[in-house]
C-alpha positions as CSV (number, residue, x, y, z in Angstrom):
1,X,39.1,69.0,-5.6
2,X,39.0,66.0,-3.5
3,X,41.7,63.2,-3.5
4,X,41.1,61.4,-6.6
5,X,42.6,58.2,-5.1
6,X,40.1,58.7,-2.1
7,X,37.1,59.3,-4.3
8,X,38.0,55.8,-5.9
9,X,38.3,53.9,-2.9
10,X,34.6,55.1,-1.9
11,X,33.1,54.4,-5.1
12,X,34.2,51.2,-5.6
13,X,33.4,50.5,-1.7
14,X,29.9,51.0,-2.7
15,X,30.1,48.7,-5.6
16,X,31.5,46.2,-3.7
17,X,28.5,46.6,-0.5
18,X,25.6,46.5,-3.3
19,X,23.6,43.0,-2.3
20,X,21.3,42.6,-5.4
21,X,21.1,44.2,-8.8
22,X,18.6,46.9,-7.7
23,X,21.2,47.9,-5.1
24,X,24.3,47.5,-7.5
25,X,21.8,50.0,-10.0
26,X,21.5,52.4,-7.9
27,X,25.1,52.4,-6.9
28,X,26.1,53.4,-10.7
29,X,23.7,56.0,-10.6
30,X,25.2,57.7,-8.1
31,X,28.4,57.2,-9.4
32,X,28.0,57.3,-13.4
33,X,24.6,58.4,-13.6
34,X,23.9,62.1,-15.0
35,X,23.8,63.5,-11.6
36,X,26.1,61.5,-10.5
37,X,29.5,62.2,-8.5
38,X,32.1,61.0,-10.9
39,X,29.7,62.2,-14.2
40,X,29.8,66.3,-11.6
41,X,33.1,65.7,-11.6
42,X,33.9,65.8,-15.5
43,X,31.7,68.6,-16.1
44,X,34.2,70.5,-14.2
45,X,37.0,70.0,-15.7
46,X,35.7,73.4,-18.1
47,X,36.4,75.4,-15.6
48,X,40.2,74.2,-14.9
49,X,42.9,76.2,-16.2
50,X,44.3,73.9,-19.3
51,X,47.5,72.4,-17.2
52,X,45.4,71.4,-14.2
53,X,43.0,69.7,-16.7
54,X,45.9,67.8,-18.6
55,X,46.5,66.4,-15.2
56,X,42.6,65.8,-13.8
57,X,41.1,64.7,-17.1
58,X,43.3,61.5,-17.6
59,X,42.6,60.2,-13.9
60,X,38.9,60.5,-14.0
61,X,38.8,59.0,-17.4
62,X,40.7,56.2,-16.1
63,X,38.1,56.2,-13.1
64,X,35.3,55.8,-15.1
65,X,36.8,53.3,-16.6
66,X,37.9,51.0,-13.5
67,X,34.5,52.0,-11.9
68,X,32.7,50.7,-15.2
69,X,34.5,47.5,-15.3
70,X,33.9,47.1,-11.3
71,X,30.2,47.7,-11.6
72,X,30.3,44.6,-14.8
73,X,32.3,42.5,-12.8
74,X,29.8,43.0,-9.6
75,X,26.6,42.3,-11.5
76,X,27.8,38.9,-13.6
77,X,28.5,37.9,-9.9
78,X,25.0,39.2,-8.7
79,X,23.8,37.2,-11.7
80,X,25.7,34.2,-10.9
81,X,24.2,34.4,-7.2
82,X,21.1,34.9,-8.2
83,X,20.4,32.0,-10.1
84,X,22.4,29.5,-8.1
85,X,19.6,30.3,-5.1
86,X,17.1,30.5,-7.7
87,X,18.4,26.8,-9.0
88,X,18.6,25.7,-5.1
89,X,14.9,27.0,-4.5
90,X,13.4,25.2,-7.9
91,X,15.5,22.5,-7.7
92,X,13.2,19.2,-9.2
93,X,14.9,15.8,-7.8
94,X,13.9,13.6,-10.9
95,X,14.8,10.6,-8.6
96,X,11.2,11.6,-6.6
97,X,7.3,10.6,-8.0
98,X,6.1,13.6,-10.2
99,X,3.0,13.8,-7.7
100,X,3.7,14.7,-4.1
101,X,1.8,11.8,-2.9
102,X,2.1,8.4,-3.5
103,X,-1.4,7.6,-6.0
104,X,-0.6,3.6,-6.2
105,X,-3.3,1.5,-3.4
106,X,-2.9,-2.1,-2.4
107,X,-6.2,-3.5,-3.2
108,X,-8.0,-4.5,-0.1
109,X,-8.3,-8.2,-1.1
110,X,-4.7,-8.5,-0.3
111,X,-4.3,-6.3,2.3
112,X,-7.2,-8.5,4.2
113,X,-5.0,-11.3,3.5
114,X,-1.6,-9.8,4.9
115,X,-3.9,-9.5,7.7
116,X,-4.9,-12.8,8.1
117,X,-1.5,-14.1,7.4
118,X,-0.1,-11.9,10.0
119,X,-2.8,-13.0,12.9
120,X,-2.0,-16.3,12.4
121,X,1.6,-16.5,12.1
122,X,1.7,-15.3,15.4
123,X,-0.4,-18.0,16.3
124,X,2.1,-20.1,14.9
125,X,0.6,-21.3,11.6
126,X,2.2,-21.5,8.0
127,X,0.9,-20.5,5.1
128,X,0.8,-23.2,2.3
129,X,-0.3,-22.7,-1.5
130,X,-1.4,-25.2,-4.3
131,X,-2.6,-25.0,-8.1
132,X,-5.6,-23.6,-8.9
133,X,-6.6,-26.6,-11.1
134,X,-7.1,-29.5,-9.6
135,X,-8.0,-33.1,-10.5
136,X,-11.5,-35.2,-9.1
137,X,-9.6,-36.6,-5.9
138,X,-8.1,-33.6,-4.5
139,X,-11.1,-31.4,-4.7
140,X,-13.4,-33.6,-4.4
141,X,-13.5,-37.3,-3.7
142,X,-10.5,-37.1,-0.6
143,X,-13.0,-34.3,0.7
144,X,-15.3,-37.0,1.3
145,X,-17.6,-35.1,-1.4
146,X,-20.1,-38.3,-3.4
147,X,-20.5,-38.5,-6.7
148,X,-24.5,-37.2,-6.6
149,X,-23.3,-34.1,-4.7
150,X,-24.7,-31.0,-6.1
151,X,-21.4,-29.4,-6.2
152,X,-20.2,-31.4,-8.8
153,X,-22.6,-30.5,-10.8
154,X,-22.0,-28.1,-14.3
155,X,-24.1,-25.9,-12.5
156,X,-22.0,-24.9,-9.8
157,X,-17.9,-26.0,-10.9
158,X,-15.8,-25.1,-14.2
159,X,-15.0,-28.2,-15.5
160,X,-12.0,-28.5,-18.2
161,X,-12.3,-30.4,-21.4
162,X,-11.8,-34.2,-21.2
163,X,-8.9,-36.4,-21.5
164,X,-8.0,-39.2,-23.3
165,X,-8.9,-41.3,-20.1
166,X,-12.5,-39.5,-19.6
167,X,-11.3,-37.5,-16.5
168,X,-11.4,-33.9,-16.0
169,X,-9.8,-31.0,-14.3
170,X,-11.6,-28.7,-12.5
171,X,-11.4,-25.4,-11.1
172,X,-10.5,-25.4,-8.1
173,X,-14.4,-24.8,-6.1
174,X,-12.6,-24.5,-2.6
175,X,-8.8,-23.9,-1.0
176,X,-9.3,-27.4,0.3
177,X,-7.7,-29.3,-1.9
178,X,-4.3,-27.7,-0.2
179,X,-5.1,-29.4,2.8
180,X,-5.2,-33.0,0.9
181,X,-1.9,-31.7,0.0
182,X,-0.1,-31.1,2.7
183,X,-1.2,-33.8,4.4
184,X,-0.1,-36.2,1.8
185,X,3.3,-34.8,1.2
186,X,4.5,-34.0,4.7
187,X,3.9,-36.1,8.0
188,X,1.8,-34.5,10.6
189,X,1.6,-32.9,12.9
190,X,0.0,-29.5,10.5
191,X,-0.7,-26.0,11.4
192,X,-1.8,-24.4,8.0
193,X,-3.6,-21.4,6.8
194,X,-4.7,-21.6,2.8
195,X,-5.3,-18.6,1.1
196,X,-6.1,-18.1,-2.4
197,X,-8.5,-18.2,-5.4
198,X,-11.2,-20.5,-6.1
199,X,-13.8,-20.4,-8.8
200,X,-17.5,-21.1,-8.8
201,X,-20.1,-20.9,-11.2
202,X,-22.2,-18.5,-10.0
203,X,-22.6,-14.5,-10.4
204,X,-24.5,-11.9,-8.5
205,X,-24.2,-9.2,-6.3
206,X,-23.0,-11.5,-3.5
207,X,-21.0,-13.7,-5.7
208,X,-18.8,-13.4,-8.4
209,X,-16.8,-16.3,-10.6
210,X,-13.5,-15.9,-9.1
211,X,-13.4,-15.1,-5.5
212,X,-11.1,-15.3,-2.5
213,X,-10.9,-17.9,-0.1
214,X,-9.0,-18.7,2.9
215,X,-8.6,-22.2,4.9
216,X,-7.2,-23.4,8.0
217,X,-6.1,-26.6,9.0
218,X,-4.8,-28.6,12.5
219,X,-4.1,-32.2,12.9
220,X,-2.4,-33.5,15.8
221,X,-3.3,-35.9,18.6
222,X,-5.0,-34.2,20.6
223,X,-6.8,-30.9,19.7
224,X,-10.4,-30.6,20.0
225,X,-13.2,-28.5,20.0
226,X,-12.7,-26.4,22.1
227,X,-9.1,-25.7,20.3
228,X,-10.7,-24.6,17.2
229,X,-13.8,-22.5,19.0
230,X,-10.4,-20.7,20.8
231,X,-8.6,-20.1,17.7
232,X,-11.8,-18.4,15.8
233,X,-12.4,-16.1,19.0
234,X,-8.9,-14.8,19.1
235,X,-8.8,-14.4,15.0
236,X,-12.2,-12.1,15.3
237,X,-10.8,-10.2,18.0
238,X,-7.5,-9.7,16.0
239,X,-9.1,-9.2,12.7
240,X,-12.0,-6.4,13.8
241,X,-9.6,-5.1,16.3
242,X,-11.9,-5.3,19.3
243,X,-11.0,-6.1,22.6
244,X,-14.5,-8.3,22.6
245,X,-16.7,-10.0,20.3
246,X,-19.4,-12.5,20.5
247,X,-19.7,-15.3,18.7
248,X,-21.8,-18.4,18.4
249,X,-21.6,-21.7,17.1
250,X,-24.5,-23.3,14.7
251,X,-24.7,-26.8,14.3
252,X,-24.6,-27.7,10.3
253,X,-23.3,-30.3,8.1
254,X,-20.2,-30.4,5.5
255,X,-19.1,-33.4,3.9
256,X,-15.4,-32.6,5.5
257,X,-16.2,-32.2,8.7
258,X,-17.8,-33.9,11.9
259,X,-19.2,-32.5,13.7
260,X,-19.7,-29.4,11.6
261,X,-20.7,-25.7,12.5
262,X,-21.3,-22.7,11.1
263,X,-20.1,-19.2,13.0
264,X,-22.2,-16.2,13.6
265,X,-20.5,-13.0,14.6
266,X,-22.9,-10.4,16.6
267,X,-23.0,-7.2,14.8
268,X,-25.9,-4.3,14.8
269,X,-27.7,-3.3,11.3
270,X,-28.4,0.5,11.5
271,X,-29.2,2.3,8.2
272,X,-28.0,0.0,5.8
273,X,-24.8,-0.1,7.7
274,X,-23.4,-3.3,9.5
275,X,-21.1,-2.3,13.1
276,X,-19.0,-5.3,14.1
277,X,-18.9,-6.0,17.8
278,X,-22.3,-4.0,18.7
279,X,-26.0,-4.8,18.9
280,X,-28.0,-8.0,19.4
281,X,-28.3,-9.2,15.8
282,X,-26.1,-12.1,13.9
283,X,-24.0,-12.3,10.9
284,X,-22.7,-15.5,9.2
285,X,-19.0,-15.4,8.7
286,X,-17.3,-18.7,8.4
287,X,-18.0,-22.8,8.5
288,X,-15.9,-24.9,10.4
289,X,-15.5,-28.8,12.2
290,X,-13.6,-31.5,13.4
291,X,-12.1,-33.1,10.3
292,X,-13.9,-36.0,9.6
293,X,-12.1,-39.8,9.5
294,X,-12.9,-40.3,6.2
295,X,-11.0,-37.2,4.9
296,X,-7.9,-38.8,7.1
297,X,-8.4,-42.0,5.8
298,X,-7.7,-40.8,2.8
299,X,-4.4,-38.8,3.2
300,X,-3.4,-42.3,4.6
301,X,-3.7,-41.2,8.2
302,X,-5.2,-43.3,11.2
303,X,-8.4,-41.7,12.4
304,X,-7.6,-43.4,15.6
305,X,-4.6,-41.8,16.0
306,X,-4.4,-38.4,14.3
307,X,-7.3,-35.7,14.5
308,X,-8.2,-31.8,14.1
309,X,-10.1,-29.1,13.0
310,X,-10.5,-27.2,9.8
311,X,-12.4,-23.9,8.9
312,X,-13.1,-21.7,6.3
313,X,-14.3,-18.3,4.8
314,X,-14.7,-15.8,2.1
315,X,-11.9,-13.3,2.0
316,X,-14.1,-10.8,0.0
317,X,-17.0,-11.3,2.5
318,X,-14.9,-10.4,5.5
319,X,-12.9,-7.2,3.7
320,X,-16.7,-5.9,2.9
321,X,-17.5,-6.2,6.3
322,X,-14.4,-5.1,7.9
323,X,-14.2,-1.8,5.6
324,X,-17.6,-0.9,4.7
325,X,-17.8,-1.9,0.8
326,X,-21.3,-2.1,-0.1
327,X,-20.8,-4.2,-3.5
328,X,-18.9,-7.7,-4.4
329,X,-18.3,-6.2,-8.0
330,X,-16.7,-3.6,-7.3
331,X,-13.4,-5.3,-6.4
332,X,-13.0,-6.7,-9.5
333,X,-14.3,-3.5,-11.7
334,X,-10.3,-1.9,-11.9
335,X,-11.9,1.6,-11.0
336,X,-9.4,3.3,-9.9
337,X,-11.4,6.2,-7.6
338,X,-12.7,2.9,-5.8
339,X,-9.1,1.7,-5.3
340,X,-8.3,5.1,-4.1
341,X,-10.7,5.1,-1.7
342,X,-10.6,1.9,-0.1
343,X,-7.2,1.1,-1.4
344,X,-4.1,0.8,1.0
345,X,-0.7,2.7,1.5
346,X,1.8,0.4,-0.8
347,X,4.5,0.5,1.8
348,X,2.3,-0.2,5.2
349,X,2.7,-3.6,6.6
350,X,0.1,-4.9,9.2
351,X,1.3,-6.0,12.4
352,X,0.0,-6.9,15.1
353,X,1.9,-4.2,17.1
354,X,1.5,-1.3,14.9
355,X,-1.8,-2.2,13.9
356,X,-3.4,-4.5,10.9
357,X,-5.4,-1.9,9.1
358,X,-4.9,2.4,9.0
């Protein structure tokens, strides 16, 4: 009979080389199993005489037993492997959103006004706020707006209960009232851009209650014009990313501003569709002017001195023209398949370099 010593080192050689449980099976099999060396072995022992068997009988037992224990001890550590790399492959990191994309949208109201704020901060312009309730003077009466003007009228402004003294607030109409502002709390020169809310009473398809507004403001010594035409050109060219766009200047008439103008952008209508920068056809987008002396009059500045230029237009307008949204209502309807589709990547930032809109 072979080396009992050498049958042992072979046995448990194959114990130890099994990589998984179906090779670590089949390794007691061969060993243990009723075919199997060591179980061949045993069934031998009948046909010893009884003293060679006293001597055999003992070792293999203790074989079987040694082999047993090996085989145990080599499958809780199969075990132990296999559900460590079962562990590393299911691994969940709790610290990580539940859905493998990020669902939350910027809106595109404020990603329009990122926008803006970032074309004209490079231009060099700061962004000032005020409160969206305002008194007579600062949304109207420094705005060179009379006192028969139709937007003063029930009709068109939210008006607050009266005081004691008979005045009311108002809702803001207009972002302009930041401009009486900042005039009268800081010495000029000013380079301002006014975003923000202002409310209106009026509700349609093309207008809503509450809608976005934002302003700009200059006053120096000598800007003109031609300043302010400048200005609008390289904001359109910015703000629809083309290298080109034409644009043309209307005379009009706001109480604000003398002279006044309102800006056409040319655009193409094709299907229902508006394209930006194509075609022969026209498209409103803003109103703008020299500021007029009486507005600097009264912000306590000398019209003969001071001077600039002020314009202004709808943030909603220019976000459904810029991405396609066919419908006013719809950006204030909290449906979230419409934020998800013309919603924005939370952590984007438009820049001028890496782009304003993606």
């Amino acid at each position: 009979m072979q080396d009992i010593a050498e049958i042992e080192r072979e046995l448990m050689a194959s114990v130890s080389a099994a990589v998984d449980l179906d090779g670590l099976e089949a390794a007691r099999v061969a060993a243990l199993g009723k075919k199997g060396r060591l179980s061949g072995m045993m069934r031998g022992l009948g046909q010893m005489d009884p003293d060679q068997r006293k001597q055999v009988a003992p070792a293999l037992n203790q074989l079987k037993d040694t082999l047993s224990e090996a085989i145990e001890a080599r499958r809780a550590e199969l075990r132990r492997a296999e559900l460590e790399a079962r562990l590393a492959e299911e691994r969940v990191d709790v610290s990580l959103p539940v859905r493998p994309e990020p669902e939350g949208r910027i809106h595109p109201i404020s990603q329009v006004m990122d926008e803006i704020a970032e074309i004209f901060a490079d231009m060099g312009f700061a962004i000032a706020e005020g409160p969206d309730i305002e008194d007579d003077f600062h949304n109207f009466t420094a705005l060179n707006i009379p006192e028969e003007h139709p937007a003063r009228q029930m009709m068109d402004t939210f008006y607050l209960n009266e005081k004691e003294d008979g005045s009311r607030m108002v809702l803001r109409t207009h972002t302009s009232p930041v401009q009486i502002r900042t005039m009268e709390s800081k010495k000029p020169p000013h380079r301002i851009v006014i975003p923000g809310r202002t409310f209106r009473s009026d509700s349609d398809q093309t207008h809503t209650p509450m809608f976005h507004q934002v302003e700009g403001l200059v006053i120096d010594k000598t800007t003109h014009m031609g300043h302010l035409k400048g200005t609008l050109e390289a904001f359109a060219r910015a703000f629809f990313e083309l290298d080109e766009v034409r644009m043309r200047f209307r005379p009009s008439h706001f109480p604000f501003t003398e002279p006044s103008a309102e800006v056409d952008i040319g655009c193409a209508f094709d299907k229902g569709q508006i394209r930006i920068g194509e075609g022969e056809d026209w498209l409103e987008i803003l109103g703008c002017g020299m500021v007029h002396p009486k507005v600097l009059k009264a912000v306590g500045l000398d019209p003969d001195e001071w001077q600039g230029f002020a314009w202004g237009m709808g943030i909603d307008r220019i976000a459904m023209l810029k991405y396609g949204i066919p419908d006013l209502r719809a950006f204030f309807e909290s449906d979230l398949r419409w934020l998800h589709h013309y919603g924005f990547v939370p952590l984007y930032v438009p820049t001028l370099g890496g782009g304003l809109s993606r």
